[in-house]
C-alpha positions in Angstrom: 0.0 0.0 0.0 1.3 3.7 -0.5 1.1 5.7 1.8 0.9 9.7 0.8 1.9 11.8 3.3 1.4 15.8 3.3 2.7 18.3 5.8 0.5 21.3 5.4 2.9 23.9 8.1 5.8 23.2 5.1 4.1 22.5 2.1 5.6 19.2 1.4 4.4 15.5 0.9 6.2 12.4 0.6 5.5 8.9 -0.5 5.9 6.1 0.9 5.3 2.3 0.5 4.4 -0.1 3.0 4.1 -3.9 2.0 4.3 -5.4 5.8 1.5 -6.3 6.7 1.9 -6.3 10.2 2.2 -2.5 10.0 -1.0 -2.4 7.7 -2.8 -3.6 10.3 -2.6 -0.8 12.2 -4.4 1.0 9.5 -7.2 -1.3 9.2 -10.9 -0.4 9.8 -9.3 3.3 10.6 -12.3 6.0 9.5 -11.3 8.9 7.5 -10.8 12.1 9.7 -9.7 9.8 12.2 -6.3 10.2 13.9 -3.6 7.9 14.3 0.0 7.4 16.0 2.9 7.8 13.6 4.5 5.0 15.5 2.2 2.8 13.1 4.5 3.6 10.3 7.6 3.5 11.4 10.1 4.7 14.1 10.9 7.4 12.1 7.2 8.8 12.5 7.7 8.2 16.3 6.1 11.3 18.1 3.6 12.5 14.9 0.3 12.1 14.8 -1.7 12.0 11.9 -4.8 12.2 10.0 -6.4 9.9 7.2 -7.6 11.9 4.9 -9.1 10.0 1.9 -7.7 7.1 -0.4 -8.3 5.2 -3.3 -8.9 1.4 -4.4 -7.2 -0.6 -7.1 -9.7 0.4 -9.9 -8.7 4.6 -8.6 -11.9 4.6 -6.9 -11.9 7.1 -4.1 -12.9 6.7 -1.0 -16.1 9.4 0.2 -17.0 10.4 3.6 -20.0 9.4 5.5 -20.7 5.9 3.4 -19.3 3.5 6.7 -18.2 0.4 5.2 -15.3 -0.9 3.6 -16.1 -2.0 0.3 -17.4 -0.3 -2.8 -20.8 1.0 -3.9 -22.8 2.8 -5.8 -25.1 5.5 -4.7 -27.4 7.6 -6.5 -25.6 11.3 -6.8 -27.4 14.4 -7.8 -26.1 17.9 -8.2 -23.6 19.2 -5.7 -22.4 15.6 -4.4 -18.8 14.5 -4.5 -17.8 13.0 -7.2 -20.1 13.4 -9.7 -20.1 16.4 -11.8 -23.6 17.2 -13.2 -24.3 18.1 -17.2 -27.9 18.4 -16.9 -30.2 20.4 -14.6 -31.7 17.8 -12.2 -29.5 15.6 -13.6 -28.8 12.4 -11.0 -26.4 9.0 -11.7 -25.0 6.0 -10.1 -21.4 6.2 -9.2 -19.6 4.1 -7.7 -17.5 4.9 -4.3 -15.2 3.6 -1.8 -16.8 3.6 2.0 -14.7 5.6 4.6 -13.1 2.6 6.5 -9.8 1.7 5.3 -9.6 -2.2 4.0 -7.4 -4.3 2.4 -8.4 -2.7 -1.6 -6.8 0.4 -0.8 -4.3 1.0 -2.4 -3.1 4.6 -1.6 -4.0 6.3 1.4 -4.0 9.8 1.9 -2.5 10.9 5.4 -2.3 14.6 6.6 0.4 15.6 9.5 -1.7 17.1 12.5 0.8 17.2 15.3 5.2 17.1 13.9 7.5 15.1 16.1 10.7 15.8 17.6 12.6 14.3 15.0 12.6 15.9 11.7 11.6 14.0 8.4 13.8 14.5 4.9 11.3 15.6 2.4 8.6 16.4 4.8 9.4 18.6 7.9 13.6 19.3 7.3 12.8 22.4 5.0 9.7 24.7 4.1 8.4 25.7 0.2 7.6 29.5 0.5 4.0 29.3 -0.3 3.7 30.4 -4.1 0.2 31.8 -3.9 -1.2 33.8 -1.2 -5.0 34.8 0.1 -6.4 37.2 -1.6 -9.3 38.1 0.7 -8.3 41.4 2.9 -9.5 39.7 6.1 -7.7 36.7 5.3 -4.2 38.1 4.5 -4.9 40.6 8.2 -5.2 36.9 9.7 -2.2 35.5 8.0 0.4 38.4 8.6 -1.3 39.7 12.6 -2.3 42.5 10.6 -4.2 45.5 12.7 -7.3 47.5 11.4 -5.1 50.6 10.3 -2.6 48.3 8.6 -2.2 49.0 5.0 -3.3 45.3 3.3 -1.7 45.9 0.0 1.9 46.0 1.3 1.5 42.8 2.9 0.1 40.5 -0.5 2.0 37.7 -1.5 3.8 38.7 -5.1 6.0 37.1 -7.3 8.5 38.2 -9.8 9.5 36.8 -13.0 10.7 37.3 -16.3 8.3 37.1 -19.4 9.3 36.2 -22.8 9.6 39.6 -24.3 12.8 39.6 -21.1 10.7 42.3 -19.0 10.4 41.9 -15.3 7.1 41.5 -14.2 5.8 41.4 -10.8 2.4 39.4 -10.5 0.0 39.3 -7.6 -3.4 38.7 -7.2 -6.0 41.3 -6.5 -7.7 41.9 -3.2 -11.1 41.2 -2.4 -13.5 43.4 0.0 -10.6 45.9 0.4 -12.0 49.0 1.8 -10.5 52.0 0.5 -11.8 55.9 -0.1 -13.1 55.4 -3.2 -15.2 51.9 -2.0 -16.5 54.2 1.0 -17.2 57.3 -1.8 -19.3 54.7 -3.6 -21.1 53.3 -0.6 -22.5 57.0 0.7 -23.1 58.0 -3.1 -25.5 54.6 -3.1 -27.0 55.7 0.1 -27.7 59.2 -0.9 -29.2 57.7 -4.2 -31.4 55.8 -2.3 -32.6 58.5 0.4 -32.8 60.8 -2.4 -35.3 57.8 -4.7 -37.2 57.5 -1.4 -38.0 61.5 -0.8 -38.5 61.8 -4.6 -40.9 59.0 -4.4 -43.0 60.8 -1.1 -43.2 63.9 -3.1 -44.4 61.9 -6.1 -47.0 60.5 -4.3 -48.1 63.7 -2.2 -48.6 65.4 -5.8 -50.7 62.9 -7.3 -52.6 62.7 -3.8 -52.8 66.2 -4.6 -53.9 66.0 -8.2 -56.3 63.3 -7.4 -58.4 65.7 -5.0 -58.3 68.4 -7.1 -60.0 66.1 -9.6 -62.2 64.5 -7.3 -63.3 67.9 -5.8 -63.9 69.0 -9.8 -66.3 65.9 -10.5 -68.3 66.8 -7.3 -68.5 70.1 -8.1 -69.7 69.3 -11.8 -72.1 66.4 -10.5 -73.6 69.2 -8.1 -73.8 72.0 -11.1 -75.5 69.4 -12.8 -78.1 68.2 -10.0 -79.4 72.0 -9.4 -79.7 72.9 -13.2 -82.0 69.6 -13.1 -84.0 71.0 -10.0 -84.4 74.5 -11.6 -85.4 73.0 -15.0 -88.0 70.7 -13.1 -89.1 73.8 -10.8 -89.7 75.8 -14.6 -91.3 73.2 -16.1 -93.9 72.5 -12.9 -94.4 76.7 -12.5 -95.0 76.8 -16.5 -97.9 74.3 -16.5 -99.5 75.8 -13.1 -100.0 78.9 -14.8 -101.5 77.1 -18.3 
């Protein structure tokens, strides 16, 4: 079985294989996210401890988390689930998986180093690869470097320099997300002035056209009672007219 090995604090990950199977046994019916002794391994692992973090059968089936056995099946996967990449809307398939409890079919498991020992491992702990790309979140790189409020973020972003084919230097970096500068805060009280100002515009639309609408109203009642007393004097003619005949 190999055995692939990743040290997140250095950024290296070695490979090892184990074919004793006294060793193995250690790793037997093991979950994944479960911790072990480095002892298991080896002396030279005496003092880590470390996680399983997934694997993979002979056929390259990996394993999935949450499916407790240790054999292989297929379950029905729709949108969102691991391992299954959907072309359709409401699109679902059978795949088949690897349970999360290592057996004898594995044949790589992935371990992650949660705790280093005192002795230091060649090609896993003895040296550190400066990490290539950086956050690019503002709140993440304040978290990464013990960055203050006040602290300017863009000083403080992981770059890299290199040399193009045209032979220019070029300094890359990525750029950072949510950072809050003048102009973001200009923008912000120009949107809420915008909306205060849609909100009294809209008030004063509406008291005019309350306005207008009584002015009309007050017009047809004023017509209706026009109308109503040129009736009554018409009636009051007609009645005095045939009194005097």
């Amino acid at each position: 079985m190999k055995i692939n090995i990743a040290c997140p604090s250095t950024g290296l990950q070695k490979v090892i294989e184990i074919d004793d199977e006294k060793r193995l046994q250690n790793l037997y019916d093991r979950r994944m996210a479960q911790e072990l002794d480095g002892s298991a391994l080896g002396e030279e692992f005496d003092g880590y401890i470390l996680r399983i973090s997934g694997g993979n059968d002979k056929q390259g089936f990996p394993m999935r988390q949450g499916v407790a056995t240790n054999t292989r099946v297929r379950l029905l996967c729709s949108a969102g689930d691991k391992t299954y990449r959907a072309r359709r809307s409401g699109e679902r398939k059978r795949k088949s998986v690897r349970g999360c409890i290592v057996g004898h079919d594995i044949s790589v498991l992935n371990l992650v180093v949660s705790k280093i020992g005192s002795n230091p491992i060649a090609g896993l702990t003895d040296e550190a690869v400066p990490r290539r790309l950086g956050p690019k979140r503002a709140n993440k790189i304040r978290a990464l470097f013990n960055l203050e409020k006040d602290d300017d973020v863009r000083k403080y972003v992981i770059a890299r320099t290199f040399t193009n084919k045209k032979g220019r230097t070029v300094r890359k970096c990525p750029k950072i997300q949510r950072l809050v500068t003048p102009l973001t805060l200009q923008r912000k009280r120009a949107r809420k002035s915008a909306k205060l100002n849609s909100v009294l515009k809209n008030k004063e639309e509406a008291a005019a056209y309350k306005k207008v609408v009584a002015q009309r109203m007050a017009e047809q009642r004023e017509a209706r009672r026009s109308l109503i007393s040129k009736r009554r004097s018409t009636r009051k003619s007609k009645i005095a007219k045939e009194q005097t005949s």
